[in-house]
PDB file as gemmi writes it, atoms N, CA and C in Angstrom:
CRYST1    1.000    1.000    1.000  90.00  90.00  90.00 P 1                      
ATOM      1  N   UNK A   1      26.690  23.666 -80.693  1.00  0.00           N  
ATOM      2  CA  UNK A   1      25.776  23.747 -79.579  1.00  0.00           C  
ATOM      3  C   UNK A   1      24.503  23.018 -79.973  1.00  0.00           C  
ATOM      4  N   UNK A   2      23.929  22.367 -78.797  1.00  0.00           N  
ATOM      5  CA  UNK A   2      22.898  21.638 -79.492  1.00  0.00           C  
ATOM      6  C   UNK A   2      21.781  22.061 -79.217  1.00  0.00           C  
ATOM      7  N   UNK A   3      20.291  22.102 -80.084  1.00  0.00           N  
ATOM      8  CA  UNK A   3      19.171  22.180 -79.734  1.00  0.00           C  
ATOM      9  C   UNK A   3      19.192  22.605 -78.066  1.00  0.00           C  
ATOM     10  N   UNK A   4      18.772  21.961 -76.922  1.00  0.00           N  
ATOM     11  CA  UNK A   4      18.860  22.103 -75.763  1.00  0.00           C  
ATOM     12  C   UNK A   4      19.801  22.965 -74.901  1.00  0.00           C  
ATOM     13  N   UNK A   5      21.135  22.857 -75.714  1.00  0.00           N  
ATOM     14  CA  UNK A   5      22.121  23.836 -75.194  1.00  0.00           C  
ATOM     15  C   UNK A   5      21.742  25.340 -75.360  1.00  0.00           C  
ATOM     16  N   UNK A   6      21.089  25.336 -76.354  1.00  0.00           N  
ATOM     17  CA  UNK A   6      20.952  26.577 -77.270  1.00  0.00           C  
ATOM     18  C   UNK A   6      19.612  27.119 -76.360  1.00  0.00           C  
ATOM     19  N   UNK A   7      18.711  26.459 -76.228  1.00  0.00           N  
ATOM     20  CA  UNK A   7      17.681  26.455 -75.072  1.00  0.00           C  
ATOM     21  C   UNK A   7      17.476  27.201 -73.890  1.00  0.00           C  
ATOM     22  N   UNK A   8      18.750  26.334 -73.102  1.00  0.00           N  
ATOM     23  CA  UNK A   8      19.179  26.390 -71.548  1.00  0.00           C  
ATOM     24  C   UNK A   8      19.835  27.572 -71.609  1.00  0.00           C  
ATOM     25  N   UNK A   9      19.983  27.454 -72.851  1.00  0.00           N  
ATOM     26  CA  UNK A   9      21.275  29.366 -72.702  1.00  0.00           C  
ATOM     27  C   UNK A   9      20.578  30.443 -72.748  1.00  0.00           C  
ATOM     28  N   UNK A  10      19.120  30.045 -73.582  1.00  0.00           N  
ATOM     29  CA  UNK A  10      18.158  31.037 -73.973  1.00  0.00           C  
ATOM     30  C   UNK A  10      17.376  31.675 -72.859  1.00  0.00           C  
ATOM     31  N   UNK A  11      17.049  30.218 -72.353  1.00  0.00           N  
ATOM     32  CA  UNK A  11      16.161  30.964 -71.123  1.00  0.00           C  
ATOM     33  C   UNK A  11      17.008  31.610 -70.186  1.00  0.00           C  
ATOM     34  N   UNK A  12      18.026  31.864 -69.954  1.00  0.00           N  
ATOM     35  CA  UNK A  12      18.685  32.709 -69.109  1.00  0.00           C  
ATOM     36  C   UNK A  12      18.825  34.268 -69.264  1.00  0.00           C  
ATOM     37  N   UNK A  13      18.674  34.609 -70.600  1.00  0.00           N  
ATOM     38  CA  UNK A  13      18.284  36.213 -70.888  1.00  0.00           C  
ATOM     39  C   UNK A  13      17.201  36.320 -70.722  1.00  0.00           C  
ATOM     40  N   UNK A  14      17.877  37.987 -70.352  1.00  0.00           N  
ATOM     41  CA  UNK A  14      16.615  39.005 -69.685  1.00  0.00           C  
ATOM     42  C   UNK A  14      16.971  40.394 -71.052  1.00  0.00           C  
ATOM     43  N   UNK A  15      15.949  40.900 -70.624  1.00  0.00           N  
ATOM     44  CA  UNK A  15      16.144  41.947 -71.115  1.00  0.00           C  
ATOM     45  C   UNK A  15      17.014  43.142 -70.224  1.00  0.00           C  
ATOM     46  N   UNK A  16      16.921  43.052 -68.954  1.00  0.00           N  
ATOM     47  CA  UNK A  16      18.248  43.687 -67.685  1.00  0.00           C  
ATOM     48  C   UNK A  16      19.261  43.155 -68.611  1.00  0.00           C  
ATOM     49  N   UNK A  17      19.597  41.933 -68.832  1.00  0.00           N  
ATOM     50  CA  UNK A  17      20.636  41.631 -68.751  1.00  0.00           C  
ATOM     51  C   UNK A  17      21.232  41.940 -70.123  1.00  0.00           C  
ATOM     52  N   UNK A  18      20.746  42.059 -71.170  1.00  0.00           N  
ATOM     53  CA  UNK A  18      21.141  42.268 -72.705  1.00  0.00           C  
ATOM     54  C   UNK A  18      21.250  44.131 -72.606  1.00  0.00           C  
ATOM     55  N   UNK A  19      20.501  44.669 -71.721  1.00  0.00           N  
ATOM     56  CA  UNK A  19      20.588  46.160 -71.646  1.00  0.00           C  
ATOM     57  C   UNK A  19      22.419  46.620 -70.844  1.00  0.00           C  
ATOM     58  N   UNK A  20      22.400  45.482 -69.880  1.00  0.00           N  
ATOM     59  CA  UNK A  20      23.343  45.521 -69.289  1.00  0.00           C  
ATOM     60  C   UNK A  20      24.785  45.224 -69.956  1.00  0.00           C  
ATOM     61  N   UNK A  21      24.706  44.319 -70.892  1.00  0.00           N  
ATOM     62  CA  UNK A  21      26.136  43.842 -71.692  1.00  0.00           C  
ATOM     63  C   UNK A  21      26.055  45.154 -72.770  1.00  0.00           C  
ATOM     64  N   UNK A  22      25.236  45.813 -73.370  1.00  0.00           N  
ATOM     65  CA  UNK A  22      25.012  46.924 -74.032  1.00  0.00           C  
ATOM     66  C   UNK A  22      26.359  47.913 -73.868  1.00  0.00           C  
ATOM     67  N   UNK A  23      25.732  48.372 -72.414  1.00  0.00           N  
ATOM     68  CA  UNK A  23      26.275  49.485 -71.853  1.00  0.00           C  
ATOM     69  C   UNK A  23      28.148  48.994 -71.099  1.00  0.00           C  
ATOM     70  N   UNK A  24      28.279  47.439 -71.022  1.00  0.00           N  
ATOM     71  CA  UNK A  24      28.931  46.992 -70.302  1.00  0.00           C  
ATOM     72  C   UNK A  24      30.037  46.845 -71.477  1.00  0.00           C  
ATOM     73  N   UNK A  25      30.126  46.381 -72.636  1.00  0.00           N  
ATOM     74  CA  UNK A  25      30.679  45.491 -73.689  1.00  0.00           C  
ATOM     75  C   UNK A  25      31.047  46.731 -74.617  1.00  0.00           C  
ATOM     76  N   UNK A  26      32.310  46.315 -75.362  1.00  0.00           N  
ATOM     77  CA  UNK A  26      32.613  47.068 -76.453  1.00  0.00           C  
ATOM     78  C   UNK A  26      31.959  46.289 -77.534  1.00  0.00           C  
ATOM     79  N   UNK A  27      31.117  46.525 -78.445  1.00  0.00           N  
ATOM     80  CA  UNK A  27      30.435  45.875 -79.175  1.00  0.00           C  
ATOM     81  C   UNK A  27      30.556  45.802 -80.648  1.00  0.00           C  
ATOM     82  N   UNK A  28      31.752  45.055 -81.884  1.00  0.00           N  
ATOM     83  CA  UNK A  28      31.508  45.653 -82.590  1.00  0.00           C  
ATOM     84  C   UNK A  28      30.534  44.389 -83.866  1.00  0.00           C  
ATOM     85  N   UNK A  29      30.210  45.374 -84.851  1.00  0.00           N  
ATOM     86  CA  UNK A  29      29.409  44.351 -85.813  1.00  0.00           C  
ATOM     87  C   UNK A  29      29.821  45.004 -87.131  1.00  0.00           C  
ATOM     88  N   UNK A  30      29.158  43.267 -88.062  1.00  0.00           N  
ATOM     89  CA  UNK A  30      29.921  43.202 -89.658  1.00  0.00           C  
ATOM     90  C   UNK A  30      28.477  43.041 -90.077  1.00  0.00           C  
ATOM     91  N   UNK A  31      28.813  43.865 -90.943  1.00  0.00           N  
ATOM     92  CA  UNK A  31      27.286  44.419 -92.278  1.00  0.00           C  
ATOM     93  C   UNK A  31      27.818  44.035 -93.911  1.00  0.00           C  
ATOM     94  N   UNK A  32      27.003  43.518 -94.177  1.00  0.00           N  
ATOM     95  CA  UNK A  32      26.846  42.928 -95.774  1.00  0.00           C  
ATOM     96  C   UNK A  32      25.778  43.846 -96.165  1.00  0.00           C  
ATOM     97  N   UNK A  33      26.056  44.667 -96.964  1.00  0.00           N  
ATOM     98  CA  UNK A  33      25.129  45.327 -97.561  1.00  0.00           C  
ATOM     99  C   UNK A  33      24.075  46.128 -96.737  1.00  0.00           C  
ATOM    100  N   UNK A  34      24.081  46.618 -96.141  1.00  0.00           N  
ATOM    101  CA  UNK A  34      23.058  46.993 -94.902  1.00  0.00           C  
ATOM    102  C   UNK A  34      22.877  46.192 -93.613  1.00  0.00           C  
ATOM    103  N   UNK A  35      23.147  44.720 -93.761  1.00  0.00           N  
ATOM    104  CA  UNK A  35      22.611  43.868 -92.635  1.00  0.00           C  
ATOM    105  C   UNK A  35      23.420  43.776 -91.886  1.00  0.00           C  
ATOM    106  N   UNK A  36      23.524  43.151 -90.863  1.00  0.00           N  
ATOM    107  CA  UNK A  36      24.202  42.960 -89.457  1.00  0.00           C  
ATOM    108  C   UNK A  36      24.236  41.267 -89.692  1.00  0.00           C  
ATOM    109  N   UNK A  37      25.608  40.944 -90.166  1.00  0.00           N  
ATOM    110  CA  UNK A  37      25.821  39.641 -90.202  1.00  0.00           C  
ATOM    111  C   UNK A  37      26.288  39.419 -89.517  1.00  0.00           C  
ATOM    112  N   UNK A  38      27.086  39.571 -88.198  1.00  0.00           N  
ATOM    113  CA  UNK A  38      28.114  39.106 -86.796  1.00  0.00           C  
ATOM    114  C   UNK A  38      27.946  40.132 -86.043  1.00  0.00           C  
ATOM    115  N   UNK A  39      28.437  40.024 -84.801  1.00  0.00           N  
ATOM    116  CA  UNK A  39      29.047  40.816 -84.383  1.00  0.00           C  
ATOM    117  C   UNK A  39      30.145  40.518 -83.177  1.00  0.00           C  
ATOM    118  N   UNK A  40      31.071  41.173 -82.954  1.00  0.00           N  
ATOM    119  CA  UNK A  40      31.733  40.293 -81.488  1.00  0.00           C  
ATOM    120  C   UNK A  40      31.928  41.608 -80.197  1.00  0.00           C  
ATOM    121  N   UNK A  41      31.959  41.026 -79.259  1.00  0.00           N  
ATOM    122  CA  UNK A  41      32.119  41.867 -77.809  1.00  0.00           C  
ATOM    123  C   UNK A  41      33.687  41.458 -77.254  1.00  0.00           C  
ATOM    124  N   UNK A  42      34.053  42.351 -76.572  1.00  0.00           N  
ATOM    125  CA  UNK A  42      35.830  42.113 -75.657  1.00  0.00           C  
ATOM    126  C   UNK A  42      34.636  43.393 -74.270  1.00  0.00           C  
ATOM    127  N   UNK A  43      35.777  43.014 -73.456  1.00  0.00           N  
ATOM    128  CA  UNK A  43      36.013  43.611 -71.878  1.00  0.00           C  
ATOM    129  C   UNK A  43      37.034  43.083 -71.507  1.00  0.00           C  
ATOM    130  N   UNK A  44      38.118  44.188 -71.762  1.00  0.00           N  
ATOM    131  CA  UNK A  44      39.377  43.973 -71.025  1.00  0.00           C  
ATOM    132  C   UNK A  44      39.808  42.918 -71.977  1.00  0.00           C  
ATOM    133  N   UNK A  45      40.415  42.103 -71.234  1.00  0.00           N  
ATOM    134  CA  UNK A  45      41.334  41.060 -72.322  1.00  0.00           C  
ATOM    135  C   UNK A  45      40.641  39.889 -72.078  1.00  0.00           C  
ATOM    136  N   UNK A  46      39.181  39.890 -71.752  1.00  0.00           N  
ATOM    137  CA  UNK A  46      37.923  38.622 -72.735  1.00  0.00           C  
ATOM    138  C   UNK A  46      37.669  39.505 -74.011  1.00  0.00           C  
ATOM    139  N   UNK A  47      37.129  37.815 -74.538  1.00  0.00           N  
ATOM    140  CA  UNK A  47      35.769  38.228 -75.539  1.00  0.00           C  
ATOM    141  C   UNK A  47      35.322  37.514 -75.039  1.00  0.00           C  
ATOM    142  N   UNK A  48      33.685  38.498 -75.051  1.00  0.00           N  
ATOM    143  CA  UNK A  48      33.047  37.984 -74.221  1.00  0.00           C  
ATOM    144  C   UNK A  48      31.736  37.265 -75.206  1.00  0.00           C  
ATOM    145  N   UNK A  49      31.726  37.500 -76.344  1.00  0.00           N  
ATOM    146  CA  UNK A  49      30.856  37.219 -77.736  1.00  0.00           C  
ATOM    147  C   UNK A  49      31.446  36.922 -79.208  1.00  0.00           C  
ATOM    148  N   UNK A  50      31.156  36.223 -80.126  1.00  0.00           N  
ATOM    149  CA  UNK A  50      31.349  36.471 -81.098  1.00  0.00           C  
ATOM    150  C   UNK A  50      30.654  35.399 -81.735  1.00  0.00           C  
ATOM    151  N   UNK A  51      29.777  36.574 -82.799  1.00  0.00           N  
ATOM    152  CA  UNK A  51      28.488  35.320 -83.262  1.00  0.00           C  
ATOM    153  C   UNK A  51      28.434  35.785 -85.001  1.00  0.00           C  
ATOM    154  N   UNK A  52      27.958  34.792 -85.692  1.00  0.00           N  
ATOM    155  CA  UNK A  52      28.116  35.010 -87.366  1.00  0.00           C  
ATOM    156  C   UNK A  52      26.816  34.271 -87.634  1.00  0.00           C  
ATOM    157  N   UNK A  53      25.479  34.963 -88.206  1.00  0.00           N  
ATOM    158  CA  UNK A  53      24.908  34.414 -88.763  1.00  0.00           C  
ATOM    159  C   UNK A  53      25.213  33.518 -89.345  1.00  0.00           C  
ATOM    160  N   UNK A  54      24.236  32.125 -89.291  1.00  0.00           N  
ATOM    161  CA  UNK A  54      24.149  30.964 -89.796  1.00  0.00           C  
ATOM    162  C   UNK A  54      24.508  31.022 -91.444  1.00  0.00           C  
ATOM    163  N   UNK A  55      23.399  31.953 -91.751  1.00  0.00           N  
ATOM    164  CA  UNK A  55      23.798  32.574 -93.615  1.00  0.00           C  
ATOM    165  C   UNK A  55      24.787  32.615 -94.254  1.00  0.00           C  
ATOM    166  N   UNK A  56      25.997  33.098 -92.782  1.00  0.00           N  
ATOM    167  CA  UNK A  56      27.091  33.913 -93.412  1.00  0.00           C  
ATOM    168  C   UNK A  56      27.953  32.938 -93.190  1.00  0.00           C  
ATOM    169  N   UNK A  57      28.134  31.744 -92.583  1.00  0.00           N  
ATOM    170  CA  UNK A  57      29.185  30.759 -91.839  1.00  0.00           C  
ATOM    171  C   UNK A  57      29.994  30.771 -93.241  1.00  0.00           C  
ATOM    172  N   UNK A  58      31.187  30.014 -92.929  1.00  0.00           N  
ATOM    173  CA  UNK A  58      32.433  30.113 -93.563  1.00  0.00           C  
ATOM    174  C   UNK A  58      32.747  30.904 -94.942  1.00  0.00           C  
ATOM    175  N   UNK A  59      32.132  32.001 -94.343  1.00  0.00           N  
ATOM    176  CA  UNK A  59      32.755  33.538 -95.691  1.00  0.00           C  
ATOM    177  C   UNK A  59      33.493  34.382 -94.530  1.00  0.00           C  
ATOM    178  N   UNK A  60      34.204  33.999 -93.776  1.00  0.00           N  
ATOM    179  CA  UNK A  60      35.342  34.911 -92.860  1.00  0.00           C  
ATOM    180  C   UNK A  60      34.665  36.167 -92.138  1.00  0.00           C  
ATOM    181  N   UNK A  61      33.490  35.933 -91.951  1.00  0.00           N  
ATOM    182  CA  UNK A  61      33.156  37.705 -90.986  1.00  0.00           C  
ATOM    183  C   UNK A  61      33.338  36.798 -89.741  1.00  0.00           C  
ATOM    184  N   UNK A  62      33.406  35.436 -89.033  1.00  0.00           N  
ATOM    185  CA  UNK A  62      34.124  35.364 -87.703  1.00  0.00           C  
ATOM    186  C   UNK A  62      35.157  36.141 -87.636  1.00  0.00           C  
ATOM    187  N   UNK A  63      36.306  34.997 -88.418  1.00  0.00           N  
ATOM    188  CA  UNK A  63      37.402  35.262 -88.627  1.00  0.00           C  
ATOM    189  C   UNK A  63      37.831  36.946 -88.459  1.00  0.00           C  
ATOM    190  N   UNK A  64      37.131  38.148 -89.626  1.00  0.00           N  
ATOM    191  CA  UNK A  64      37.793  38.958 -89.454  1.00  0.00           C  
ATOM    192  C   UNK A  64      37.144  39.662 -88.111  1.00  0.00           C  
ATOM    193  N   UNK A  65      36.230  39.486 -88.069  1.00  0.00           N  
ATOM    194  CA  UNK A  65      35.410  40.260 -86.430  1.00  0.00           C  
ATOM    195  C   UNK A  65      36.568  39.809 -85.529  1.00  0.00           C  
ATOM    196  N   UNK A  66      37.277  38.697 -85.600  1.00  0.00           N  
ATOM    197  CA  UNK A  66      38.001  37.945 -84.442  1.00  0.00           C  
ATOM    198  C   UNK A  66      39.656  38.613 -84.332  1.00  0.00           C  
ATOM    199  N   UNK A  67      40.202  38.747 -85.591  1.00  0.00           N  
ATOM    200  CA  UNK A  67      41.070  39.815 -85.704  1.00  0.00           C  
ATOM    201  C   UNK A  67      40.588  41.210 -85.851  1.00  0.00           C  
ATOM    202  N   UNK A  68      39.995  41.791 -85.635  1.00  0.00           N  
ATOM    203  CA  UNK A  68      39.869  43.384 -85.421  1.00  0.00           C  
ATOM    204  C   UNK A  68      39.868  43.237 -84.284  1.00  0.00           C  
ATOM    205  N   UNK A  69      39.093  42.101 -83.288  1.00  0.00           N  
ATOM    206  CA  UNK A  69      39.311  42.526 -81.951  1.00  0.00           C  
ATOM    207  C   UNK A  69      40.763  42.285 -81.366  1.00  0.00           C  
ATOM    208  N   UNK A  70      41.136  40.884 -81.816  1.00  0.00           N  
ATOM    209  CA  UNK A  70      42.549  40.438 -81.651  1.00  0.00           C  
ATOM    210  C   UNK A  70      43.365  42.118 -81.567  1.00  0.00           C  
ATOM    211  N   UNK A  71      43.219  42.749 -82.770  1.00  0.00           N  
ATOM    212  CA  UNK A  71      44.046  43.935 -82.873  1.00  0.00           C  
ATOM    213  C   UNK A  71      43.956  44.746 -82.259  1.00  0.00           C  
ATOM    214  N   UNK A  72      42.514  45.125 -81.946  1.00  0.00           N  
ATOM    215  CA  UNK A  72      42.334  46.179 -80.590  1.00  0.00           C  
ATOM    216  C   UNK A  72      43.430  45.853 -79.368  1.00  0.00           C  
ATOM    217  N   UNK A  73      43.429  44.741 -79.111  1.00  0.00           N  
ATOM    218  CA  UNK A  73      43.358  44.371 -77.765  1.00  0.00           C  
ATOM    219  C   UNK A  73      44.428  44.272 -77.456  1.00  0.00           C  
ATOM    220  N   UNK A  74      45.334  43.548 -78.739  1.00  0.00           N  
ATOM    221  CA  UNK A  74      46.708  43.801 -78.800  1.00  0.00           C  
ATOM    222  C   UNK A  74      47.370  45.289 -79.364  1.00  0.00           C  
ATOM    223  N   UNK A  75      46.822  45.920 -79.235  1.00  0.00           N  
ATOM    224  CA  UNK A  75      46.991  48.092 -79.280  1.00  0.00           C  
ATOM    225  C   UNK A  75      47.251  48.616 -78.152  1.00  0.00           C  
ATOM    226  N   UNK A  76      46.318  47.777 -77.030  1.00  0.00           N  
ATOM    227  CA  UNK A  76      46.230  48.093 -76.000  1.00  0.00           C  
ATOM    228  C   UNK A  76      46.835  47.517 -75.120  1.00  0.00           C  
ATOM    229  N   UNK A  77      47.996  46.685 -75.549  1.00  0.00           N  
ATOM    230  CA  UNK A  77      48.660  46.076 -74.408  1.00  0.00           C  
ATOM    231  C   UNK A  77      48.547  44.636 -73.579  1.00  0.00           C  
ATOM    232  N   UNK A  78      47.393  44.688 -74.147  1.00  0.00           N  
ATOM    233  CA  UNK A  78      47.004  43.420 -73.812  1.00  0.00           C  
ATOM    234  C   UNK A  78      47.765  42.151 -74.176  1.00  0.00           C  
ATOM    235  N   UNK A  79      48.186  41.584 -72.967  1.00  0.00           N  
ATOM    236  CA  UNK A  79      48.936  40.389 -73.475  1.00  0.00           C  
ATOM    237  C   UNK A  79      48.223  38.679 -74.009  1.00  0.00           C  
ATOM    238  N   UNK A  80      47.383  38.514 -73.575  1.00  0.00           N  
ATOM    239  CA  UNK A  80      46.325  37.801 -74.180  1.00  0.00           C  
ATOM    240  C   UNK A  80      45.316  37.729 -73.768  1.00  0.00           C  
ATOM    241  N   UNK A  81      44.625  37.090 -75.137  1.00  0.00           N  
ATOM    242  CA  UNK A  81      43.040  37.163 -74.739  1.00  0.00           C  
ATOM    243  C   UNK A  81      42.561  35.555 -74.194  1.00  0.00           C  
ATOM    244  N   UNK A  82      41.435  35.942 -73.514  1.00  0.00           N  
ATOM    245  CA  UNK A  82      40.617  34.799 -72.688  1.00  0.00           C  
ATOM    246  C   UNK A  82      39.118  34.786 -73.243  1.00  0.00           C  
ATOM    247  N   UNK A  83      38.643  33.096 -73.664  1.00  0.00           N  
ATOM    248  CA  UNK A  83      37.486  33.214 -73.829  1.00  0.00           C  
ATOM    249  C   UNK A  83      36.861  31.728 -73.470  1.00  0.00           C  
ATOM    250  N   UNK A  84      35.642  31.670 -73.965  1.00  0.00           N  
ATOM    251  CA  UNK A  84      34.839  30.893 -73.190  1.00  0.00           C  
ATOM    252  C   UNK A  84      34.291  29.946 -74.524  1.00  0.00           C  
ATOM    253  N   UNK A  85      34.777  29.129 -75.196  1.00  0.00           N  
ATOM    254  CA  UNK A  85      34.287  28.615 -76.385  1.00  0.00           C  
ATOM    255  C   UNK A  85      33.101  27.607 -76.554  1.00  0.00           C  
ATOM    256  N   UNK A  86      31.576  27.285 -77.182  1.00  0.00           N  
ATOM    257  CA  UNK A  86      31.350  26.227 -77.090  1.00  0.00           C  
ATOM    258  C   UNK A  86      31.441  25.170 -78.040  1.00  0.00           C  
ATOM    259  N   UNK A  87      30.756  24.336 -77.994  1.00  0.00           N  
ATOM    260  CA  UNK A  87      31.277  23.050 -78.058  1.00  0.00           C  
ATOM    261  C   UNK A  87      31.620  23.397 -80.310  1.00  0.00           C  
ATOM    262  N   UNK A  88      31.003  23.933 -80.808  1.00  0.00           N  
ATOM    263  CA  UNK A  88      30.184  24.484 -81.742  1.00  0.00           C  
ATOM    264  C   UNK A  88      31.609  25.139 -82.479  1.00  0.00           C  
ATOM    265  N   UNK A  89      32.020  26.181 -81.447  1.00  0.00           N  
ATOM    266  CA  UNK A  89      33.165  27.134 -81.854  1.00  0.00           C  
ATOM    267  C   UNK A  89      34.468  26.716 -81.446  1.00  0.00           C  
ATOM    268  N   UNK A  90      34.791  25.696 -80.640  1.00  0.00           N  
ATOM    269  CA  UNK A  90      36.201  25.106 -80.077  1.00  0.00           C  
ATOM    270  C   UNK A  90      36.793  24.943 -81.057  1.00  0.00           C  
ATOM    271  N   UNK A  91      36.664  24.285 -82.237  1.00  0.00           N  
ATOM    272  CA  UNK A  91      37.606  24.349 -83.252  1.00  0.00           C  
ATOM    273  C   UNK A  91      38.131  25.217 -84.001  1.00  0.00           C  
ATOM    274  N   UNK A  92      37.019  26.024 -84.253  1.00  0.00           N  
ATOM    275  CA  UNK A  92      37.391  27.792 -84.648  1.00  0.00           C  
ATOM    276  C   UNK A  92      38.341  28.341 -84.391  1.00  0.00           C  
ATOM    277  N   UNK A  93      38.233  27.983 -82.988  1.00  0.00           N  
ATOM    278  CA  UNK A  93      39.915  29.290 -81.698  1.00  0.00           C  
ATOM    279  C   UNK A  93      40.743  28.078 -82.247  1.00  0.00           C  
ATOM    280  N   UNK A  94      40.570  27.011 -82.117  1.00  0.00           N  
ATOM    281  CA  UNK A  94      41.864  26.205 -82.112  1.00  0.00           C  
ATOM    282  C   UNK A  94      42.355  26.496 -83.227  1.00  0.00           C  
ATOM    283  N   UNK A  95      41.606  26.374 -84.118  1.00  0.00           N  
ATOM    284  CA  UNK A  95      42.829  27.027 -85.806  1.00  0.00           C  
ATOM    285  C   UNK A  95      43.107  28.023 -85.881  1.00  0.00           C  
ATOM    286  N   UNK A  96      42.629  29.319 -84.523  1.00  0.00           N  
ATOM    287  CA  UNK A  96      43.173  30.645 -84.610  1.00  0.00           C  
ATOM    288  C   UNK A  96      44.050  30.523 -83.963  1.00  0.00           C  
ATOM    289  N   UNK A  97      44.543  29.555 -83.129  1.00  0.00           N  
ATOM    290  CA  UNK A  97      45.824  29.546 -82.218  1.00  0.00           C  
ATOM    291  C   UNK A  97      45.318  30.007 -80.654  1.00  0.00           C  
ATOM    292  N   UNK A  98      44.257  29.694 -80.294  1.00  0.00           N  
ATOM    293  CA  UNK A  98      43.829  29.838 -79.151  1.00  0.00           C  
ATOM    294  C   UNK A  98      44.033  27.813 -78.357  1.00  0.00           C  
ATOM    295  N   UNK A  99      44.063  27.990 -77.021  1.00  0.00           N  
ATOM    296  CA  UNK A  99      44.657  26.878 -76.477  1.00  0.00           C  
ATOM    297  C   UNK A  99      43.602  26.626 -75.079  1.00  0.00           C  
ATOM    298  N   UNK A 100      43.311  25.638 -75.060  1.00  0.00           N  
ATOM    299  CA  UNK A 100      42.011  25.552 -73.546  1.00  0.00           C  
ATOM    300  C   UNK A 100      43.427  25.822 -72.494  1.00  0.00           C  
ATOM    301  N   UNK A 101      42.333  26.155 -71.649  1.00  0.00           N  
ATOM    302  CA  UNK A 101      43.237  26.182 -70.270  1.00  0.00           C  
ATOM    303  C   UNK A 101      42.238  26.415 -68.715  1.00  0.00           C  
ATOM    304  N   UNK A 102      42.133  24.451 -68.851  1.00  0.00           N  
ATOM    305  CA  UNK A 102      41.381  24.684 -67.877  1.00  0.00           C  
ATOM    306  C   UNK A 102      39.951  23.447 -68.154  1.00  0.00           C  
ATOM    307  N   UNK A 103      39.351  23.024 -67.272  1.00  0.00           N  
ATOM    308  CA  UNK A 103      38.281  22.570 -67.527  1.00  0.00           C  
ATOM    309  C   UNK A 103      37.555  23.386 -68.172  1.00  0.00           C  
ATOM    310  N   UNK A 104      36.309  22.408 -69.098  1.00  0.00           N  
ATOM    311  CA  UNK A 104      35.119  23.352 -68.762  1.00  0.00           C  
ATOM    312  C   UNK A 104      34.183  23.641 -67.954  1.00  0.00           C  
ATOM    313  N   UNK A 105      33.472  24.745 -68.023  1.00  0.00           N  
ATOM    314  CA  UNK A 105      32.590  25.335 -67.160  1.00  0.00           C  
ATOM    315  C   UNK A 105      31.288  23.883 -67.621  1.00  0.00           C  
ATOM    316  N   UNK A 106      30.704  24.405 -65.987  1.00  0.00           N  
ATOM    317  CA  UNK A 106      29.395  23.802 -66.133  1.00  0.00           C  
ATOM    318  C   UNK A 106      28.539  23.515 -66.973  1.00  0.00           C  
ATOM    319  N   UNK A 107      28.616  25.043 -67.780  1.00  0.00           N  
ATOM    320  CA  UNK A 107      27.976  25.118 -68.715  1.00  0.00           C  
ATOM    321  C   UNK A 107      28.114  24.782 -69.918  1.00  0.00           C  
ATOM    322  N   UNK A 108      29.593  23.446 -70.591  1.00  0.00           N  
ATOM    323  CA  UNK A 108      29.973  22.982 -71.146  1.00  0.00           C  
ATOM    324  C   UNK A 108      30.835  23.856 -72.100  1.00  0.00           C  
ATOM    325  N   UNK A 109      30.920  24.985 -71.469  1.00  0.00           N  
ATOM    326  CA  UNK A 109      32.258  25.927 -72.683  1.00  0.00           C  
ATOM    327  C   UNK A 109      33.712  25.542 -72.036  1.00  0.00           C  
ATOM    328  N   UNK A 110      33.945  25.636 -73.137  1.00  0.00           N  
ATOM    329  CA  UNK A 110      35.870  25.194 -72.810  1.00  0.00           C  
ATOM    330  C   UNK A 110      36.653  26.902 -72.863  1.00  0.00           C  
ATOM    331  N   UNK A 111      36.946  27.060 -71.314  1.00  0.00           N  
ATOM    332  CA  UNK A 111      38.076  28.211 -71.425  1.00  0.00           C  
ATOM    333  C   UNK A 111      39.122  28.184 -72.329  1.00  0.00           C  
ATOM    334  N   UNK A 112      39.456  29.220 -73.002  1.00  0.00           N  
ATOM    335  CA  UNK A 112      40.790  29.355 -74.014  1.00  0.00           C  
ATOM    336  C   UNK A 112      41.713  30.733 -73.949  1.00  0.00           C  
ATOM    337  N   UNK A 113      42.836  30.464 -74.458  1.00  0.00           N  
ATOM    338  CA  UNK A 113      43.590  31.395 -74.294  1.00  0.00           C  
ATOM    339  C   UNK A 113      44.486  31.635 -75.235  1.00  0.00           C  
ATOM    340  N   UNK A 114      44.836  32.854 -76.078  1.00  0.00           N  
ATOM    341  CA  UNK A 114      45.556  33.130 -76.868  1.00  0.00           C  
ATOM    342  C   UNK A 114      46.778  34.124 -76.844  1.00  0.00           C  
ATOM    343  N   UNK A 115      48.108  33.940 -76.600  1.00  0.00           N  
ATOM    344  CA  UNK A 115      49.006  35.004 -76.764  1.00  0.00           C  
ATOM    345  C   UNK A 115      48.780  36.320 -78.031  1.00  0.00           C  
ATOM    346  N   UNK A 116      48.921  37.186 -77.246  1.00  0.00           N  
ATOM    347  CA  UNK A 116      48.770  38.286 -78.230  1.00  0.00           C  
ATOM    348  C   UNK A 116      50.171  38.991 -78.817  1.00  0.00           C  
ATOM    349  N   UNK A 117      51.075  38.485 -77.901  1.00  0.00           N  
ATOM    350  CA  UNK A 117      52.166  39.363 -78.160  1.00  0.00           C  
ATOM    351  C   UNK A 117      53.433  38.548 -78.539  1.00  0.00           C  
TER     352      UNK A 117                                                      
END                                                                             
């Protein structure tokens, strides 16, 4: 994501609205020693988040944040998951076996989709 992307995305939170994914989102997060290094969100069979401190990039707390939810979701029946990747994370899903489907949104994320079952 670039400078500007990162921006345009910014100014769109509210504090309604971060109170609202709160109460809305299953939310979970990965701690190193006390800290809050990731965390990722699902609703239903999205994820609707999944973020890894800059610090922490390629030491696997995506990765495993991405399978614990994977596993939830597939517990629950869920036959696959749907998400919204940007430009930043598209390669990520793609080596998890996630597949676009679909243009992207306006907002330059590429829809994806992964069999769970």
């Amino acid at each position: 994501m670039s400078v500007v992307e990162a921006e345009t995305w910014a100014a769109t939170l509210t504090v309604e609205g971060m109170e609202r994914k709160v109460r809305e989102l299953e939310i979970w997060v990965a701690e190193v020693r006390g800290a809050v290094v990731g965390w990722g969100a699902i609703r239903g069979d999205r994820l609707e988040g999944l973020y890894t401190d800059p610090e922490f990039t390629g030491r696997g707390v995506g990765t495993e944040l991405l399978n614990l939810l994977e596993e939830l979701m597939r517990g629950r029946g869920i036959p696959a998951i749907m998400a919204e990747a940007s430009a930043n994370a598209e390669e990520f899903y793609r080596r998890r076996g996630y597949e676009p489907v679909g243009p992207r949104t306006p907002e330059g994320a590429q829809p994806m989709r992964k069999r769970l079952s």
